[in-house]
ROMI-225219 format. One record per residue (C-alpha): residue in three letters; x, y, z; residue number from 1. Coordinates in nm, 3 decimals. Example, Ala and Ser with C-alpha at 12.3 -4.5 7.8 and 13.67 -1.06 7.14 Angstrom:
   vodo        c1        c2        c3   kelo
    ala     1.230    -0.450     0.780      1
    ser     1.367    -0.106     0.714      2
This chain:
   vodo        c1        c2        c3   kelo
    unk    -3.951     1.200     1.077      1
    unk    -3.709     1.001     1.270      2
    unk    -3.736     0.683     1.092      3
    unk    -3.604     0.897     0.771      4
    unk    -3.372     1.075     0.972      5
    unk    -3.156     0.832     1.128      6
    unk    -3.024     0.611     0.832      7
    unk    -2.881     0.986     0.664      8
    unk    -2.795     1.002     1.008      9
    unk    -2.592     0.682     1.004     10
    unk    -2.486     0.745     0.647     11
    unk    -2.340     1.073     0.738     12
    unk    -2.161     0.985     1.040     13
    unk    -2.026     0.691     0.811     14
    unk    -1.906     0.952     0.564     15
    unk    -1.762     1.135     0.829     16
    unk    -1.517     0.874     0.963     17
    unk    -1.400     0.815     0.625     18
    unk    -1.336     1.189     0.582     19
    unk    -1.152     1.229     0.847     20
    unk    -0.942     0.950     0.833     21
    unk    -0.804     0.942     0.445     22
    unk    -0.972     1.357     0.387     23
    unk    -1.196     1.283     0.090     24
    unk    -1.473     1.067    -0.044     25
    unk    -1.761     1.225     0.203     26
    unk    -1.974     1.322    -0.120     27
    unk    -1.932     1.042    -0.285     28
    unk    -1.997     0.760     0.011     29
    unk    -2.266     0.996     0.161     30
    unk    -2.458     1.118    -0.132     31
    unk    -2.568     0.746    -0.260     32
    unk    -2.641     0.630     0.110     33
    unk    -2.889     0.964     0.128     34
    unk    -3.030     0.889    -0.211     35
    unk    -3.193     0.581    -0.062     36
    unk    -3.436     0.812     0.133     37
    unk    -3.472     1.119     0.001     38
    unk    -3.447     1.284    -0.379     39
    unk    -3.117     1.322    -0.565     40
    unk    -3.099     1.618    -0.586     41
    unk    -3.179     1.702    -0.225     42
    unk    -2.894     1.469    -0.087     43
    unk    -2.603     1.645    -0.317     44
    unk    -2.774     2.009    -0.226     45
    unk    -2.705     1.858     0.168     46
    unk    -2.403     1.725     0.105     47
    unk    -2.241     2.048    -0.040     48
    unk    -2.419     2.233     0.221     49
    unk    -2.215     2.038     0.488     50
    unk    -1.905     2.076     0.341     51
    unk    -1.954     2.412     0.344     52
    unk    -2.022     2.502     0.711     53
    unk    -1.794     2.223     0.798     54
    unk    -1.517     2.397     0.589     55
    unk    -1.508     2.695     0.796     56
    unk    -1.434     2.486     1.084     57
    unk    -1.159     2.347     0.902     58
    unk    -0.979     2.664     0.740     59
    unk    -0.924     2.752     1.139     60
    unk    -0.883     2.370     1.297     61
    unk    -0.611     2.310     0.969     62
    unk    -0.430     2.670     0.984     63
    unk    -0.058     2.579     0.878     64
    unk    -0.169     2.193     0.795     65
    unk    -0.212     2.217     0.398     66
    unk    -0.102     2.388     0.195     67
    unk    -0.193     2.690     0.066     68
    unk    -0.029     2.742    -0.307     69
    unk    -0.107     2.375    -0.376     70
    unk    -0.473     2.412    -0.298     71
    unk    -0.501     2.811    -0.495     72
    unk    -0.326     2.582    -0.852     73
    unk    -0.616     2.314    -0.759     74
    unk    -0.870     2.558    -0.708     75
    unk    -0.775     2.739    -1.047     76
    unk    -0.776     2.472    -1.223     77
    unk    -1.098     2.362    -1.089     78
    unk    -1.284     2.676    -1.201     79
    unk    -1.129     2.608    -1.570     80
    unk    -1.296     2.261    -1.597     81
    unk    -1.588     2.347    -1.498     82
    unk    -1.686     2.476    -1.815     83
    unk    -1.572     2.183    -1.982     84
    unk    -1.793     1.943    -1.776     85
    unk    -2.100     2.151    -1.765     86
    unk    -2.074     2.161    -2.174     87
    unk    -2.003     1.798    -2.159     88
    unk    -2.392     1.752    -1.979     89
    unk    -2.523     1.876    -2.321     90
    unk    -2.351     1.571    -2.469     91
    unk    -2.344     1.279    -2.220     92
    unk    -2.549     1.116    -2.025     93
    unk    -2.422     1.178    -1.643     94
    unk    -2.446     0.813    -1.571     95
    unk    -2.167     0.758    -1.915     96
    unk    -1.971     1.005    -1.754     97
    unk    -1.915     0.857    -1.450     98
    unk    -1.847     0.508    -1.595     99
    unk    -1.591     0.665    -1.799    100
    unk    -1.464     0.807    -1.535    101
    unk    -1.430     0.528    -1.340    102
    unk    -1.283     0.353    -1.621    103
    unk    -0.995     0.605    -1.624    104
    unk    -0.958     0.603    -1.199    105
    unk    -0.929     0.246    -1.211    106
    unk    -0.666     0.239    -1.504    107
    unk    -0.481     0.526    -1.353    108
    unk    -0.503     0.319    -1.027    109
    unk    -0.341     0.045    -1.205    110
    unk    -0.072     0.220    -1.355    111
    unk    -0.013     0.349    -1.003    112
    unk     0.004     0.017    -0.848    113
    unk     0.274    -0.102    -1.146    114
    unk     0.479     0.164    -1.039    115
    unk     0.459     0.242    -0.643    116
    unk     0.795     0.368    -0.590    117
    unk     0.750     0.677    -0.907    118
    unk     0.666     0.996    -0.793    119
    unk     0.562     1.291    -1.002    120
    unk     0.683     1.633    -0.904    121
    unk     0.460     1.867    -0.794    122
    unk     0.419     2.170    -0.992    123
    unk     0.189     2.433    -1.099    124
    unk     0.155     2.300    -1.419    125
    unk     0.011     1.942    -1.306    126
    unk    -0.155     2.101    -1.000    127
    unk    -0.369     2.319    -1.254    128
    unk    -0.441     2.005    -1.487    129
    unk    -0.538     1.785    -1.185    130
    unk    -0.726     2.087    -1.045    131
    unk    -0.928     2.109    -1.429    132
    unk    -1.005     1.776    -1.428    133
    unk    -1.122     1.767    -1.098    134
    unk    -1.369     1.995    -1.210    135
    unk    -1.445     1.856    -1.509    136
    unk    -1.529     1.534    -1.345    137
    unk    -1.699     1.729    -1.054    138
    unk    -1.930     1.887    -1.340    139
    unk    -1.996     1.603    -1.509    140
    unk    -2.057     1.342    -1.281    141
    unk    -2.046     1.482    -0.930    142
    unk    -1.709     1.300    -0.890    143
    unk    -1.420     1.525    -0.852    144
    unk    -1.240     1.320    -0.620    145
    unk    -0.978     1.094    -0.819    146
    unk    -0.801     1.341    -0.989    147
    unk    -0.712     1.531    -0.649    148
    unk    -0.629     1.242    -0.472    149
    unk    -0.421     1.110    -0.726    150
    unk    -0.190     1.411    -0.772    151
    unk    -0.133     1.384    -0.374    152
    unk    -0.049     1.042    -0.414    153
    unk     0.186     1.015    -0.687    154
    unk     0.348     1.333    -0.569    155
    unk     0.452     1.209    -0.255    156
    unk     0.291     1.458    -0.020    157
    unk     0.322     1.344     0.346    158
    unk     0.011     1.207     0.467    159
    unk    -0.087     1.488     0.681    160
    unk    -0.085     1.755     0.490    161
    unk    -0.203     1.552     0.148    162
    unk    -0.514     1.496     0.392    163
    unk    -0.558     1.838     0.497    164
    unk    -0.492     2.050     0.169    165
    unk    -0.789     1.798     0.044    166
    unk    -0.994     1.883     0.267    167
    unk    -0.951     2.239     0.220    168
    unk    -1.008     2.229    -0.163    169
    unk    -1.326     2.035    -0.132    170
    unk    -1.437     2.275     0.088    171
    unk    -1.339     2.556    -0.192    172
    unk    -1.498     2.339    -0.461    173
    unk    -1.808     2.275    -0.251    174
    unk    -1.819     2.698    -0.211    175
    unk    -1.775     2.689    -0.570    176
    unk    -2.040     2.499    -0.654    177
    unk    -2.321     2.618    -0.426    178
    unk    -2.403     2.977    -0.605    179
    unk    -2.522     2.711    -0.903    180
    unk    -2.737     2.476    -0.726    181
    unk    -2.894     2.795    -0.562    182
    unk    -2.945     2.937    -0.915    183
    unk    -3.118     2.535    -0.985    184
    unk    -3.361     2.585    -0.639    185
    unk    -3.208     2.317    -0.488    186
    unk    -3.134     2.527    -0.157    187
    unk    -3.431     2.501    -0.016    188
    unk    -3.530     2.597     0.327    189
    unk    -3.602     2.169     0.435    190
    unk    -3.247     2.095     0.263    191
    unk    -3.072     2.392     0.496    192
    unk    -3.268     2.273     0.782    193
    unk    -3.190     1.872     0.711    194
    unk    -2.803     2.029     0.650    195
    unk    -2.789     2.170     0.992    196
    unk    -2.936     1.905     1.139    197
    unk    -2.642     1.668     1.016    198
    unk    -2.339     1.950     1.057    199
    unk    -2.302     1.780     1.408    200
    unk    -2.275     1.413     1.301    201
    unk    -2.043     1.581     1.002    202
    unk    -1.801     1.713     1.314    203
    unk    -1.802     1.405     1.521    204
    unk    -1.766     1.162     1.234    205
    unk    -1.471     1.375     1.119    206
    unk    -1.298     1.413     1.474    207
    unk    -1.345     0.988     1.469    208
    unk    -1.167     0.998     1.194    209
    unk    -0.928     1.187     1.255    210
    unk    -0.814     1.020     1.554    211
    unk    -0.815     0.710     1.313    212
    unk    -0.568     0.874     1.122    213
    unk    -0.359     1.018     1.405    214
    unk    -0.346     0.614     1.497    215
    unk    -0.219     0.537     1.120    216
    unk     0.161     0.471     1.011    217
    unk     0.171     0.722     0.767    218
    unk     0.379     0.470     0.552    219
    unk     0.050     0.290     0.507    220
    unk    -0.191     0.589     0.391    221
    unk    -0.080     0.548     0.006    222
    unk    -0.228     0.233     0.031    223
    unk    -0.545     0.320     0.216    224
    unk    -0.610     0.621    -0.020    225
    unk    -0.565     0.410    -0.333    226
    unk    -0.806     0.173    -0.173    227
    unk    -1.064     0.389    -0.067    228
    unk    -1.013     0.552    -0.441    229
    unk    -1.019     0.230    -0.622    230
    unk    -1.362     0.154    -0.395    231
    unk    -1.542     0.449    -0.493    232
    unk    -1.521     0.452    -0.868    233
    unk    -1.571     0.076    -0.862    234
    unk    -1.923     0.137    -0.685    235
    unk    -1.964     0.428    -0.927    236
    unk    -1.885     0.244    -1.191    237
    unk    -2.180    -0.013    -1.121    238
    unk    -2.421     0.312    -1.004    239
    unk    -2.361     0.419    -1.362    240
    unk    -2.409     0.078    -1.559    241
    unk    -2.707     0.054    -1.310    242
    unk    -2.867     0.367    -1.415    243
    unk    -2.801     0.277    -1.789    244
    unk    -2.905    -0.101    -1.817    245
């Protein structure tokens, strides 16, 4: 058992530091990493598990940090797309959707990069679309990540509290999103067990980063997020033409 256990080990501490530091993409560098060693299905069941006990933690450790009405439009928005995503499974193959996706993070990382100095206002009416597509893309693909992090960007929100509301509304999509994969049977009694085995290397990789962050000019986090971003649907991007060539 420990042979297994400590590369998830190593993959979730990993995901943890980068959580911390930038407050997204644990999912998405964690769940590949887990894939390597045990089913699919039973490293995104962990993974949400995680970032639900971990959230907890959070809603208390982040009181007054993010903010609230920002995170309520995303979460709205989130349960709209949803739908929309989960329709979209009948009519796409999951590893299409997440190439087009990344298609459309990269090009709207590009546009970004044109134009570093335009900001666009935050509002209820582009927190709500980010928010839908977030769960669109979520639904789809298991990648609601650049959508979120791109409305934080381009709005201008300072670094600390662009990295705490994110963390708060992954927690309420990963709350979200549990009821369904315990409707699928993919809470299982090894995948809570394996989940609370992890929550501690969840914490600790998260405090890392965190003091990371507390260590960052918060001039330069625009730049690390895009990075990060522009990372993670890259790697998707080849996942996806991997699992269709």
């Amino acid at each position: 058992m420990l042979l297994w256990f400590l590369p998830i080990a190593a993959a979730v501490f990993g995901a943890a530091i980068l959580r911390g530091l930038t407050g997204f993409g644990f999912a998405l560098a964690a769940v590949p990493l887990m894939s390597l060693i045990v089913e699919p299905r039973m490293a995104v069941a962990s993974t949400i598990l995680l970032q639900v006990m971990v959230g907890f933690r959070d809603l208390m450790h982040l009181h007054g940090s993010y903010d609230r009405a920002e995170v309520l439009r995303l979460s709205l928005g989130s349960l709209l797309g949803m739908p929309f995503g989960i329709a979209a499974l009948a009519l796409f193959d999951p590893d299409a959707g997440r190439l087009a996706i990344a298609a459309i993070s990269l090009a709207g990382l590009g546009m970004m990069l044109r134009q570093p100095h335009r900001r666009v206002a935050p509002g209820p009416g582009v927190a709500l679309a980010a928010g839908a597509l977030s769960g669109l893309f979520g639904s789809l693909a298991a990648m609601p990540g650049p959508p979120t992090v791109a409305y934080f960007v381009a709005s201008g929100t300072p670094a600390a509290r662009a990295r705490a509301s994110m963390m708060i509304f992954f927690f309420v999509s990963a709350l979200i999103t549990l009821p369904g994969l315990a409707v699928a049977g993919a809470v299982e009694l090894r995948t809570l067990g394996l989940s609370l085995a992890l929550l501690p290397l969840l914490v600790s990789g998260t405090w890392v980063g965190g003091q990371l962050f507390r260590r960052l000019d918060p001039r330069h986090y625009r730049g690390l997020a895009l990075g990060v971003m522009a990372l993670s649907a890259g790697l998707a991007g080849a996942r996806a033409l991997a699992g269709l060539l």
